[in-house]
C-alpha positions as CSV (number, residue, x, y, z in Angstrom):
1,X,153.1,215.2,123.8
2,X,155.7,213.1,125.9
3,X,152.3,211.1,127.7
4,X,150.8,210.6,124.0
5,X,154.7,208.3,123.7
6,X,154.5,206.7,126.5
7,X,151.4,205.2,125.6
8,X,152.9,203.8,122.3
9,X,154.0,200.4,123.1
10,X,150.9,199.6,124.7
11,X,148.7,200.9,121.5
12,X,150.8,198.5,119.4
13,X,151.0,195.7,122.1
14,X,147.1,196.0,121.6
15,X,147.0,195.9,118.3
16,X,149.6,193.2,118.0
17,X,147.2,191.3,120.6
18,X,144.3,191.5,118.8
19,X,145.6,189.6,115.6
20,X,146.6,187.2,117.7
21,X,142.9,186.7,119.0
22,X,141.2,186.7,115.8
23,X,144.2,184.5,114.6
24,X,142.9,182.0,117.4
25,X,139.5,182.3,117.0
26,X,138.4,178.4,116.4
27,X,135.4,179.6,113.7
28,X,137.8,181.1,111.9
29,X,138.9,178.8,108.7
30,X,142.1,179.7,107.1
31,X,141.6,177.3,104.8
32,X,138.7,179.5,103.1
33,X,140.4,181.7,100.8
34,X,138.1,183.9,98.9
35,X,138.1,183.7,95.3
36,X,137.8,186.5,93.0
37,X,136.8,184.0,90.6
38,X,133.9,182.5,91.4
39,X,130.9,183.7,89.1
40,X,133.5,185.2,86.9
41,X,134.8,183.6,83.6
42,X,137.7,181.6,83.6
43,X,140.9,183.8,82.6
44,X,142.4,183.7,79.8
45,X,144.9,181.6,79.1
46,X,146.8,178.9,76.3
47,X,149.1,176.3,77.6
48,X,151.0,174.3,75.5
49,X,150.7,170.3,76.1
50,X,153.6,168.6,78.0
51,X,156.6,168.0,75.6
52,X,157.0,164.4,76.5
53,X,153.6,163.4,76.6
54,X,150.6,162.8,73.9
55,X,147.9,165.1,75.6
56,X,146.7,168.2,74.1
57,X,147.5,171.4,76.1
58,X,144.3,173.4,77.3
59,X,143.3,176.6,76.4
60,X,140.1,178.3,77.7
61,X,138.7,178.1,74.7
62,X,138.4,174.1,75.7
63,X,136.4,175.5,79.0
64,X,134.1,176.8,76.8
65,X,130.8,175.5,75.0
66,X,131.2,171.9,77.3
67,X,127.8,170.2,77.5
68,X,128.5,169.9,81.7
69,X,130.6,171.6,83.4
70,X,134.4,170.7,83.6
71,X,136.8,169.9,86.0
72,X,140.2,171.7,85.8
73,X,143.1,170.4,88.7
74,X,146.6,172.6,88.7
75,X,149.1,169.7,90.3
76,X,152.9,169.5,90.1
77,X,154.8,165.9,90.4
78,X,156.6,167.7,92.8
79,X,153.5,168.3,95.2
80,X,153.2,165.5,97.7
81,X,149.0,166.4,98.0
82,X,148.6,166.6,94.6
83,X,149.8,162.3,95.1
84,X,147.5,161.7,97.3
85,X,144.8,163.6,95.6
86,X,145.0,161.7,92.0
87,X,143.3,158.4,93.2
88,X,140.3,160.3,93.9
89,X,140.3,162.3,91.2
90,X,141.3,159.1,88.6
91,X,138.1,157.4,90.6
92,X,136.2,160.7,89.6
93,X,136.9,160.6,85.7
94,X,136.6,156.7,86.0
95,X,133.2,156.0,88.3
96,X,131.3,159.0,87.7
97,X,132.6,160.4,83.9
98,X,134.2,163.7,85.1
99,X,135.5,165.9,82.5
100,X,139.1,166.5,84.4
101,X,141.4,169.1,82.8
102,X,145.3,169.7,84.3
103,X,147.8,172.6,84.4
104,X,151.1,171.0,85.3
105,X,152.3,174.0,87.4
106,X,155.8,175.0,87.0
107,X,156.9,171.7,86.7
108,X,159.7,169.7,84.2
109,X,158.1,168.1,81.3
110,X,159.8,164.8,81.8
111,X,158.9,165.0,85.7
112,X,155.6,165.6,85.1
113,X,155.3,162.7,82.0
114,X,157.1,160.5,84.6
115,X,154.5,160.9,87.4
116,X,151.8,160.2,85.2
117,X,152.7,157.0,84.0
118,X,153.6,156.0,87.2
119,X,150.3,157.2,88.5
120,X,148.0,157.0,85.1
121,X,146.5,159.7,83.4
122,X,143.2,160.7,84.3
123,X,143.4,164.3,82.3
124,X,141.7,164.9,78.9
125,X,143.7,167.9,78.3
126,X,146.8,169.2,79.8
127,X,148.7,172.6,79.7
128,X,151.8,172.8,81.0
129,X,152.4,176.2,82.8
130,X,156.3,176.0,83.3
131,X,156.6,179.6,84.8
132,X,153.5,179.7,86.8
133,X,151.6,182.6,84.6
134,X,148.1,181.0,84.2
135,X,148.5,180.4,88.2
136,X,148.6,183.4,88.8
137,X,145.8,184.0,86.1
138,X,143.7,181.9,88.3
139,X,145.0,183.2,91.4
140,X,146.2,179.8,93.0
141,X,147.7,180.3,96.3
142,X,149.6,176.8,95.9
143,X,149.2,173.3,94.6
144,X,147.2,171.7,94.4
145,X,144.0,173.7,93.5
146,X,141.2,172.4,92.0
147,X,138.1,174.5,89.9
148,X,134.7,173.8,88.4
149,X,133.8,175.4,85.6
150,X,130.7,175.6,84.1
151,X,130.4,175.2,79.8
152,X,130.2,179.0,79.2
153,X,133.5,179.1,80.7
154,X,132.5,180.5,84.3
155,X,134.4,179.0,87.3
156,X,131.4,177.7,89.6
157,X,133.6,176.5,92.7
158,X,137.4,176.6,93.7
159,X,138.5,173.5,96.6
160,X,142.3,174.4,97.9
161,X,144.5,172.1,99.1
162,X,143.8,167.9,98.2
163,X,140.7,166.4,97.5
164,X,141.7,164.2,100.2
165,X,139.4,162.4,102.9
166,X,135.7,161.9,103.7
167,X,135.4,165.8,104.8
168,X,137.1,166.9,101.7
169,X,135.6,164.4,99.1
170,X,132.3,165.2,100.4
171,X,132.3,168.9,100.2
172,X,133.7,168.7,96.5
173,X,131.1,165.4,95.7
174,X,128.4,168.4,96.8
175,X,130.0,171.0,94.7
176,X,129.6,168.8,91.4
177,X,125.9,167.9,92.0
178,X,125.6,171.2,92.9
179,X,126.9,172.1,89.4
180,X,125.5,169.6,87.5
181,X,128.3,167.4,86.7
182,X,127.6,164.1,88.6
183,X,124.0,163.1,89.7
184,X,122.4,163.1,93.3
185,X,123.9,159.9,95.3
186,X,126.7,159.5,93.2
């Protein structure tokens, strides 16, 4: 029994070891986080609008019966990304006639009504999620996160982190041809 201890630490220095390969390993992405979403209808949710603004709030009901598929962002005036993010996705809704939906995530109203009239508001419909429940609904991991959804209301693709840069614009440019939303060479 005593030899079966003494070979303890070096099980768990093994083990420990180990994670710390695969942690390493450069074809690993840890950016890819697996949605349970995807193919699955969007949850259900209703968010109020923002207080201080005169956007609508968004429901899933509004996800639902679209003739293309929608775009719906969860941002924060808080969230630095989700900054650098809006030009792109204001150049979306303006160039190419993306439907774009928001969730303010746990955010203050007047922060959030602030940062959008600094910035200009590219949403057709915002909720405002002040205690982060429809987040967790969608199963963000942190802001900002963007989905596609298609007009029965299932969510087609998830992008996390800013749509930010000519690797990241072009993956989610493919994502809405893919899904029908803009057209090929767009």
């Amino acid at each position: 029994m005593m030899r079966y201890i003494a070979f303890a630490p070096l099980v768990i220095a093994a083990i420990v070891g180990g994670f710390f390969l695969w942690g390493l390993n450069p074809d690993r992405d840890p950016n890819a986080l697996p949605s349970v979403l995807i193919s699955q209808p969007a949850p259900a949710f209703e968010l109020a609008p923002l207080s201080t603004l005169d956007t609508p709030g968004l429901a899933r009901n509004d996800l639902i019966g679209n003739d293309t598929p929608v775009v719906v962002n969860v941002f924060a005036s808080w969230c630095v990304p989700c900054r650098a993010e809006h030009a792109v996705l204001t150049s979306l809704v303006e160039r190419d006639g993306v439907r774009l939906f928001g969730i303010n995530y746990k955010d203050k109203p007047e922060d959030a009504s602030r940062w959008l009239n600094d910035l200009g508001n590219p949403y057709e419909r915002i909720g405002a999620d002040e205690v982060g429940r429809a987040g967790i609904e969608w199963g963000i991991s942190g802001v900002p996160e963007t989905f596609i959804v298609g007009g029965d209301g299932t969510v087609l693709f998830r992008y996390v982190g800013p749509v930010v840069g000519e690797e990241a614009e072009a993956e989610f440019r493919a994502a809405l041809t893919q899904a029908g939303v803009i057209g090929e060479g767009a």
